[in-house]
N, C-alpha and C positions, 0 to 999 in steps of 0.2 A: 400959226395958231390952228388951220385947220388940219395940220399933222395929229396935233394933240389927240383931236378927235377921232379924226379917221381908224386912226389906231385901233383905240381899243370897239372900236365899232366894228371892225376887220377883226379883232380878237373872238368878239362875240357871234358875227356870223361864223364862222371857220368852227369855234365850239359846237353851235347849233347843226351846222352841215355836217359834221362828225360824228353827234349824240344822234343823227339820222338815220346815219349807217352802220349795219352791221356784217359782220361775214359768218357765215355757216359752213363748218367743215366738212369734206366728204365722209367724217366717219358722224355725224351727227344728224338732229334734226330741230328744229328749233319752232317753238311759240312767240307771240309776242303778245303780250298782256296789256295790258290797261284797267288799272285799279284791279285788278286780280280777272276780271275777266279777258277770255281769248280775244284776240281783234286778228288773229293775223298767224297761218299755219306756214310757214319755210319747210320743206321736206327735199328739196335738192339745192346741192351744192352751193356757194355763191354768194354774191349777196343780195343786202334785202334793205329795204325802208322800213323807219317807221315815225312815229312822232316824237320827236324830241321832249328830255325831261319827265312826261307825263306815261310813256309806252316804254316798258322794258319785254329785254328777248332772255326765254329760260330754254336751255339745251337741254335735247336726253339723245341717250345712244341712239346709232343708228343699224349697229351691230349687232351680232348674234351674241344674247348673254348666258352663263350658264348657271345652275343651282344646285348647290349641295344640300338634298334635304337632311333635317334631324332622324337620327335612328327613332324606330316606334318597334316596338312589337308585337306581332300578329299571330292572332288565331287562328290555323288552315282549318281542312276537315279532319276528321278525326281526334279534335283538340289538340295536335298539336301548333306551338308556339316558336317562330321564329323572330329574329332582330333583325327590320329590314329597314336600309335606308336606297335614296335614287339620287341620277345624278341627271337635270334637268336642263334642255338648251331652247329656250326662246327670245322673242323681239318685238319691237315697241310697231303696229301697224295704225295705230290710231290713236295720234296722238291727244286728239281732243277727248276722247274717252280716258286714256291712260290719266290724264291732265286731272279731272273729274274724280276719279277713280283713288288714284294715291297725294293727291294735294301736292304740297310744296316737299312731301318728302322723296318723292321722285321713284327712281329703280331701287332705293332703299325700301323704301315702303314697298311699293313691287314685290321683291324679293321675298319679304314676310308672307303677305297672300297665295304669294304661288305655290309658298312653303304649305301652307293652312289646304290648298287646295289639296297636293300631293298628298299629304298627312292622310286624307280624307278620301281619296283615291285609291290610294294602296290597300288598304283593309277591306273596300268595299270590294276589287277586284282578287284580291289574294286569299278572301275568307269562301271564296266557294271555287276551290279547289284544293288538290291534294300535295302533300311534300315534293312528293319525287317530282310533281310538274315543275315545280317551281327552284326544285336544284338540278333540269334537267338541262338541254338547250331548245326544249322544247318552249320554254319562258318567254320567248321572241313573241308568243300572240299576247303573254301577260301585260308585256310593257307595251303592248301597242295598245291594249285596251284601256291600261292607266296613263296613256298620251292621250288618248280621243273623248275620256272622260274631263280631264286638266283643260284642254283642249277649250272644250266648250264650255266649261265654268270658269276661264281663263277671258272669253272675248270681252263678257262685261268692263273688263279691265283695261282694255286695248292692247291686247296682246297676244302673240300666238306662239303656243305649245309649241315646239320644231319637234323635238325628241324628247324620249324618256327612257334611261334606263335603270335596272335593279345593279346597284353597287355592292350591296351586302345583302346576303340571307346567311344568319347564324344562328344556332341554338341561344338562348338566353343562357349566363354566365349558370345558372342555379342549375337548366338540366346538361350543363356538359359532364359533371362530375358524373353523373349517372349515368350518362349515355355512353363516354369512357370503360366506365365501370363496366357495363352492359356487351360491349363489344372484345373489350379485353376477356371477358368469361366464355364469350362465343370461341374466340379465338383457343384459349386455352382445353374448351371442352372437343374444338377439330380438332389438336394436338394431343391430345390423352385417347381420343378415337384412332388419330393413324399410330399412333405409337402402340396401342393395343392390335391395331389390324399387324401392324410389324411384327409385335413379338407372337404374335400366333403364327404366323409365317413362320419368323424362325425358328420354333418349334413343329412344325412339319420338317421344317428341311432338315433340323437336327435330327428327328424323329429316325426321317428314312436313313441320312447318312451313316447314322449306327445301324440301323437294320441291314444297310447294305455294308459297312464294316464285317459285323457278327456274318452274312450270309458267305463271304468274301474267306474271312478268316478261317469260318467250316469248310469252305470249298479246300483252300488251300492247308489246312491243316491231315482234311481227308486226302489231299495228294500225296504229302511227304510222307503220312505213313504209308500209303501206296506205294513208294516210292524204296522208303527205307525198310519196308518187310522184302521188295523184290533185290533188293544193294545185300541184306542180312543172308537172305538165301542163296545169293551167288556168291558171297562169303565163301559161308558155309560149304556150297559144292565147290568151289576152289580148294577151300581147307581139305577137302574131304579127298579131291583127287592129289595133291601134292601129299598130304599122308599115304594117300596107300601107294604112290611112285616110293616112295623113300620114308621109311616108317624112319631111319634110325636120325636121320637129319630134323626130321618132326620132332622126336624126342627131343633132341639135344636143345632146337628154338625153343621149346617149350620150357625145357629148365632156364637157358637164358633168360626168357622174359620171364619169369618166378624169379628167379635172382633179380632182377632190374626194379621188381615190384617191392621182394624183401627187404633187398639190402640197400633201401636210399641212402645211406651215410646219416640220416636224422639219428633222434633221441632215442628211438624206441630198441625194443632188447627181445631177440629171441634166441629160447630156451630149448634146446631141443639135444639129441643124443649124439657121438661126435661120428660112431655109423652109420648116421640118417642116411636114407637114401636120396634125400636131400642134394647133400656133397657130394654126389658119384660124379659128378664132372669137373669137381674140383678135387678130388683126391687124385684122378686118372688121367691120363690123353684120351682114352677112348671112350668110357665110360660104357653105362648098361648098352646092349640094341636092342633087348628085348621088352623093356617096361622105359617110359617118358618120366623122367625128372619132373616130379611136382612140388611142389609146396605140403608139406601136412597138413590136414584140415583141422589139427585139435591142435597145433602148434602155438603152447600160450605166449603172447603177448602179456610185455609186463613194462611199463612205466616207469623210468629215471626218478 
């Protein structure tokens, strides 16, 4: 009979001695509550007590978390406008603040605020400066100053800013058309510039290479008559000393080549008398010595 009891009496402490304990994982850290108030902060590993039924334990990371902010668009100096978002890594140092801070919604809730913070950070720090700083690599002191601002409107919360950086700076979608446009006309107005600096060149170089053509061509043109007036005149004196060796053999080539010139075998027809002296070397063997065999100069030509 007093099994019956024992029993569930051993049932009931063993529950009680269970619902006592809890374990807190190395990647965690744990509260323990009581009616919604803290009673009790766990922050390393292990486990822990607390009261049974009436105390419960609520976990949050122990971990480095990260944040992807919402794109915003900013005003720099000069008006213009870029789309900037960050990408944010902090963690929970105080958890009784944190607790305070985001209620029962935890690193959810969290995540919203730190967003609001960021939001709030980026314009204040991005609006008093200029483009180039901010697409430069010179941007490393931007993000540290929008980490040390999060930073410190961050502890209210229990929690600390690790890092901050700039994941996007983009033109807003409305001036990329224009800013395209803007660049492409840049680009084509240097291409119309070297293409004009080009053909002016090559109109120099064309310029001279006929200049120096025509001076080339007079040079050499004045050569060959140089050339061919002194070839003409030693002709000439050849001709003139091989006549006066032999006047009657001069004749005779002379009529030859007048034969050679008359009588192509072609179409044409000369009319002349049958005792031209034309024919003296074709009537004879020996023919004149004293007068050269020529052609008649009125000798008409007449047409088949």
């Amino acid at each position: 009979m007093r099994a019956i009891y024992i029993l569930p009496v051993l049932f009931v402490v063993m529950v009680t001695a269970l619902s006592s304990v809890f374990i807190v994982d190395e990647r965690k850290k744990g509260l323990v509550l009581q009616f919604g108030e803290i009673m009790q902060e766990k922050e390393t590993p292990g486990l822990g007590f607390k009261l049974p039924f009436i105390q419960e334990v609520v976990y949050y990371e122990d971990r480095i978390l990260g944040l992807q902010t919402a794109p915003i668009e900013v005003t720099l100096l000069g008006e213009r406008r870029l789309v900037v978002d960050a990408f944010a890594r902090w963690r929970i140092t105080d958890l009784k603040a944190f607790r305070q801070a985001t209620g029962t919604s935890g690193e959810e809730r969290a995540q919203a605020l730190l967003n609001n913070i960021l939001q709030q950070a980026i314009p204040e720090v991005l609006g008093k400066t200029t483009q180039d700083r901010v697409l430069s690599q010179d941007r490393t002191g931007l993000m540290n100053e929008i980490r040390d601002i999060a930073r410190r409107e961050a502890e209210a919360l229990g929690v600390t800013v690790i890092d901050v950086r700039l994941t996007r700076t983009d033109l807003p979608e409305q001036n990329l058309a224009a800013t395209f446009s803007r660049m492409r006309a840049e680009r084509e107005r240097e291409a119309a510039d070297e293409i004009a600096r080009g053909g002016e060149a090559a109109q120099r170089v064309r310029a001279s290479a006929d200049r120096t053509v025509v001076e080339e061509t007079s040079k050499a043109r004045k050569t060959a008559e140089a050339i061919r007036g002194e070839a003409d005149a030693e002709r000439n004196r050849i001709l003139a000393e091989a006549y006066g060796q032999d006047p009657e053999f001069f004749a005779f080539f002379r009529s030859l080549t007048a034969y050679q010139v008359a009588l192509r075998g072609e179409t044409s027809t000369i009319v002349m008398k049958p005792d031209s002296e034309f024919f003296d070397y074709l009537r004879s063997e020996s023919g004149p010595v004293d007068a050269p065999a020529t052609a008649p100069a009125t000798a008409p030509v007449t047409a088949p």
